[in-house]
C-alpha positions as CSV (number, residue, x, y, z in Angstrom):
1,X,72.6,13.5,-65.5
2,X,72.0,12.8,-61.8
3,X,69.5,15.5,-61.6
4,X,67.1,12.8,-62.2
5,X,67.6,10.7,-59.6
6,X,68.2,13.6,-56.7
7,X,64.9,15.1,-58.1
8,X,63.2,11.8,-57.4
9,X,64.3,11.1,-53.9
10,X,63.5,14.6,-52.7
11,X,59.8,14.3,-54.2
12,X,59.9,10.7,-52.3
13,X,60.8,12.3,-48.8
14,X,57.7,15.1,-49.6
15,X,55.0,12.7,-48.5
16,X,57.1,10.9,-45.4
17,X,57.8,14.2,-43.9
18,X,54.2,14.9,-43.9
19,X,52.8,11.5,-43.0
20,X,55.8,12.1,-39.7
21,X,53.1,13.9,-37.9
22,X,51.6,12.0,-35.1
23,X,47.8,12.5,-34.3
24,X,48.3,13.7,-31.4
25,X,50.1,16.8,-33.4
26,X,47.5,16.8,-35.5
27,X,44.4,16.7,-33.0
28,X,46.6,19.4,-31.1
29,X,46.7,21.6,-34.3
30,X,43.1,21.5,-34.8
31,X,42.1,22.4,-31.8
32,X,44.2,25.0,-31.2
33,X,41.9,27.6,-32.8
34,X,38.6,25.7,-31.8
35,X,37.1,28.6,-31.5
36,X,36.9,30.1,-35.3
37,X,34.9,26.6,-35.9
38,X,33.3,24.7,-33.2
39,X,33.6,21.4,-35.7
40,X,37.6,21.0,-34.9
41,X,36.3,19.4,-31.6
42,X,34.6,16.6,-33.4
43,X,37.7,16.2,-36.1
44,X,40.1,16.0,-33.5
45,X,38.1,13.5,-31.1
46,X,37.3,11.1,-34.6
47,X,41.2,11.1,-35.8
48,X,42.3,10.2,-32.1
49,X,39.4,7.4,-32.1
50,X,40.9,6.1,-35.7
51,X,44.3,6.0,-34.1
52,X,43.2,4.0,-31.3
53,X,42.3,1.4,-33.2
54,X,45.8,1.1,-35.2
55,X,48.2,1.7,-32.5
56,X,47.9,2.4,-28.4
57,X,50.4,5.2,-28.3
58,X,50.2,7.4,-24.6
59,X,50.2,10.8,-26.7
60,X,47.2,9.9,-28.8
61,X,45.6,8.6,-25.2
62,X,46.3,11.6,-23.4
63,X,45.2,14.3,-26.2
64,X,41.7,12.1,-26.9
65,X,41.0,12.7,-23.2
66,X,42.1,16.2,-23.6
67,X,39.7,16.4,-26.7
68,X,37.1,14.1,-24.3
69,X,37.3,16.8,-22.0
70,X,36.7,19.8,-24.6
71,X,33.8,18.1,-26.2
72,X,32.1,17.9,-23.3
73,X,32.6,21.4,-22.1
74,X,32.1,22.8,-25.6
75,X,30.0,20.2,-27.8
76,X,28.2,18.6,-25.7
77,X,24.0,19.7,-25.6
78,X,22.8,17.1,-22.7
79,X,24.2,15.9,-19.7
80,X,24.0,12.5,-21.0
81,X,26.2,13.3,-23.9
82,X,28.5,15.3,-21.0
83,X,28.8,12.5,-18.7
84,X,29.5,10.1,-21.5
85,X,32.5,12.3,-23.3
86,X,33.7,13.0,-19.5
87,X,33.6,9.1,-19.1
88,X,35.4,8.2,-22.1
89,X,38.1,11.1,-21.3
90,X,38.4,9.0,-17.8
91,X,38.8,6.0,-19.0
92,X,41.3,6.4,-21.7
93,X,42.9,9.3,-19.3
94,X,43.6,6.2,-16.8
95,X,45.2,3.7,-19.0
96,X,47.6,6.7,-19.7
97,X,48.1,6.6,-16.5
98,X,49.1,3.4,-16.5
99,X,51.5,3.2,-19.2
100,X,52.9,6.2,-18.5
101,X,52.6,6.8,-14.4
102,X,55.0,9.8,-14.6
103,X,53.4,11.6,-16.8
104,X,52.6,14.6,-15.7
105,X,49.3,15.4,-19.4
106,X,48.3,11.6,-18.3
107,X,47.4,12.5,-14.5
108,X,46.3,15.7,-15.6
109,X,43.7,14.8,-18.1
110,X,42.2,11.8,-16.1
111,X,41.9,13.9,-13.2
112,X,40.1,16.7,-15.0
113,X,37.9,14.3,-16.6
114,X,36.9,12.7,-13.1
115,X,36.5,15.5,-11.6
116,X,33.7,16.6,-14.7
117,X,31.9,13.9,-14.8
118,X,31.4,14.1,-10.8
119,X,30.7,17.6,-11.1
120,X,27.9,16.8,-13.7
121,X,26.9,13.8,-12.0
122,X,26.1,16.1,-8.6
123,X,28.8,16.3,-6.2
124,X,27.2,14.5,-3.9
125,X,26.3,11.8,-5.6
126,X,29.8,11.4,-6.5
127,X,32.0,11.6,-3.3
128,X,33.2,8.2,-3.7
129,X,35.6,9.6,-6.6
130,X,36.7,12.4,-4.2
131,X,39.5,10.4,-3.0
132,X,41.1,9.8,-6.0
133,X,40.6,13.3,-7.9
134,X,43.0,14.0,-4.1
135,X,45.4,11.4,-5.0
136,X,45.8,12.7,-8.6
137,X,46.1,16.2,-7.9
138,X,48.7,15.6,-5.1
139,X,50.7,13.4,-7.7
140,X,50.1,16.5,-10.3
141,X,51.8,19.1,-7.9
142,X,54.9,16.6,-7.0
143,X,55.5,15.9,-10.8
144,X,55.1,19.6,-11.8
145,X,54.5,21.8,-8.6
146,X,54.2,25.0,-11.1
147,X,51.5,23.3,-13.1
148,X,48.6,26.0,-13.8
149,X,46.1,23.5,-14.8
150,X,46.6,21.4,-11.6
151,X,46.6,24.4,-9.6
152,X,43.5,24.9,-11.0
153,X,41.9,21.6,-10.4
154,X,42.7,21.5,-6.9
155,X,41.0,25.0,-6.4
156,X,38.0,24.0,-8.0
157,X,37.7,21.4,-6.1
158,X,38.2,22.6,-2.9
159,X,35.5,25.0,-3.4
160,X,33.0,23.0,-4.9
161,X,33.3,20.2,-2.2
162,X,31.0,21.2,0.8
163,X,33.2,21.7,4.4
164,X,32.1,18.6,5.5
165,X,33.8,16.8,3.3
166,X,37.1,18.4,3.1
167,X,36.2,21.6,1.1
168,X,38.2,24.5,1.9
169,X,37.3,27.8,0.4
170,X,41.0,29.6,1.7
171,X,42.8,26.9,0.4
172,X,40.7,27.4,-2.8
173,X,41.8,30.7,-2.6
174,X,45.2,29.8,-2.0
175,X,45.4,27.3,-5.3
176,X,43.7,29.7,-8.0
177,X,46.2,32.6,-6.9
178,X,49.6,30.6,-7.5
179,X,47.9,29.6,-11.0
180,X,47.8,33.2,-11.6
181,X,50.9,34.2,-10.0
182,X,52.8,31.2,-12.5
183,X,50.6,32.3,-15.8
184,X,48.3,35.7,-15.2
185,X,47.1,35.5,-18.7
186,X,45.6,31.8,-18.2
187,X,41.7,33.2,-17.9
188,X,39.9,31.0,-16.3
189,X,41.5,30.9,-13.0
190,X,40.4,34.7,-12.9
191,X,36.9,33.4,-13.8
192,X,36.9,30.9,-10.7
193,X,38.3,33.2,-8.3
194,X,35.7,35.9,-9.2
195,X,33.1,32.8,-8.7
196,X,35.0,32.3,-5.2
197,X,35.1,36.1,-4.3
198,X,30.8,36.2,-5.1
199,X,30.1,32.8,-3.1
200,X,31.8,34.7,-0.1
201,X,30.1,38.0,-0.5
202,X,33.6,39.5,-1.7
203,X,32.0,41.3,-4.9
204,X,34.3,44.5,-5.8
205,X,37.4,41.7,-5.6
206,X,35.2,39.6,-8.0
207,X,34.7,42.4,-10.3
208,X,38.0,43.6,-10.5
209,X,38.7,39.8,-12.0
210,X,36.3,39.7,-14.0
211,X,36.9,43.4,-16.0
212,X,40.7,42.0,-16.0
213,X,39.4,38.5,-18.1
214,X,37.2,41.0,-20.1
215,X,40.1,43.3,-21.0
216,X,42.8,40.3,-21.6
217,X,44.4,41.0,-25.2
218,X,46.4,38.1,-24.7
219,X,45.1,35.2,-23.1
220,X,47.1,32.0,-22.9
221,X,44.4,30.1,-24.2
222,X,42.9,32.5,-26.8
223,X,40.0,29.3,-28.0
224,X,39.3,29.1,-24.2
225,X,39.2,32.7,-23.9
226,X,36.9,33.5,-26.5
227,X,34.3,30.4,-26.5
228,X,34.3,30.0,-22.2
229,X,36.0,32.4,-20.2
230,X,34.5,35.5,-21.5
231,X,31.0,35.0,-22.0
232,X,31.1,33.5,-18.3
233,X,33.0,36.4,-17.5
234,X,30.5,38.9,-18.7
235,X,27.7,36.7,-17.5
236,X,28.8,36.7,-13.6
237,X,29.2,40.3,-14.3
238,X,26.2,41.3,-14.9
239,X,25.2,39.1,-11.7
240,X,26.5,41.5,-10.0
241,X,26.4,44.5,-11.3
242,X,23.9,46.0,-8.8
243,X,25.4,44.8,-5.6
């Protein structure tokens, strides 16, 4: 006669347990196979968006700049619409930031989103943020100094900045091969190291990367993988594959 009852409450905990995901779990979830449909993207960015407006929790900031970031890599068709999903990863990257200064996702994400929209913008015309992309990667590597993504920030950004303004192609060097040394399988460090190797006339090195992303069964970021590291892969490859 209690079966009733314990039936009941069980079939009452059903829809709690799945209403306990958060939306940064569930924007993370979506995107995690981007790559078998581009639309994820947009899914993701529009839940985070809707959760914004109910309740300012850090993880939801920090994942919509993460899915800021994607969009504009991935969805993106103009540099307007790039600049303006770079901006908005920025902006809601920073006040991460600062409600959550230790945070290692927060700095990360902010960063990378700077650092985007500057490249986009022309790095020239954006030197003014080149002091702060510094501070946040410095603060990246003290928080986590085995962080891949900030390894990979800081070597992208010493060799895209010209000499005269700090840019550093051995220290470029220097960043993308610890990334690889802490995760080999996280691709597009090999991609920007074969770009390095090419821009210093170092072509059999930068070939050898780029077979190595083409031949990666198992790449830590198989949505990455598929939609940007290996068609950039094959497409520097083919630059060249006469030289």
């Amino acid at each position: 006669m209690f079966a009733g009852p314990v039936v009941l409450g069980l079939l009452l905990l059903i829809p709690l347990r799945a209403s306990a995901e958060t939306p940064a779990a569930e924007a993370r979830a979506l995107i995690a196979r981007y790559h078998e449909d581009l639309a994820v993207i947009d899914r993701a960015r529009d839940l985070l968006e809707a959760a914004l407006t109910r309740e300012s929790q850090v993880d939801t900031m920090i994942m919509l700049s993460y899915v800021s970031f994607l969009w504009g890599d991935v969805r993106a068709t103009t540099t307007e619409e790039k600049l303006a999903a770079y901006a908005r990863g920025r902006e809601v990257g920073e006040r991460a930031v600062e409600l959550a200064p230790r945070n290692h996702d927060a700095h990360l994400w902010y960063a990378i989103n700077t650092g985007r929209w500057g490249q986009e913008k022309g790095v020239l015309r954006s030197l003014f943020l080149l002091p702060r992309v510094r501070e946040e990667i410095e603060i990246l590597l003290q928080l986590q100094p085995r962080s891949v993504r900030a390894h990979s920030l800081a070597g992208n950004v010493a060799m895209e900045v010209p000499g005269l303004f700090g840019g550093d192609k051995n220290r470029a060097e220097e960043h993308f091969k610890k990334g690889l040394a802490i995760d080999p399988k996280f691709t597009v460090l090999r991609v920007d190291l074969a770009r390095l190797y090419i821009a210093t006339g170092r072509d059999a090195e930068a070939r050898r990367e780029l077979q190595q992303v083409i031949a990666e069964t198992a790449p830590t970021n198989v949505a990455d993988w598929t939609v940007k590291d290996l068609p950039r892969a094959r497409k520097l490859l083919e630059s060249i594959r006469d030289k």
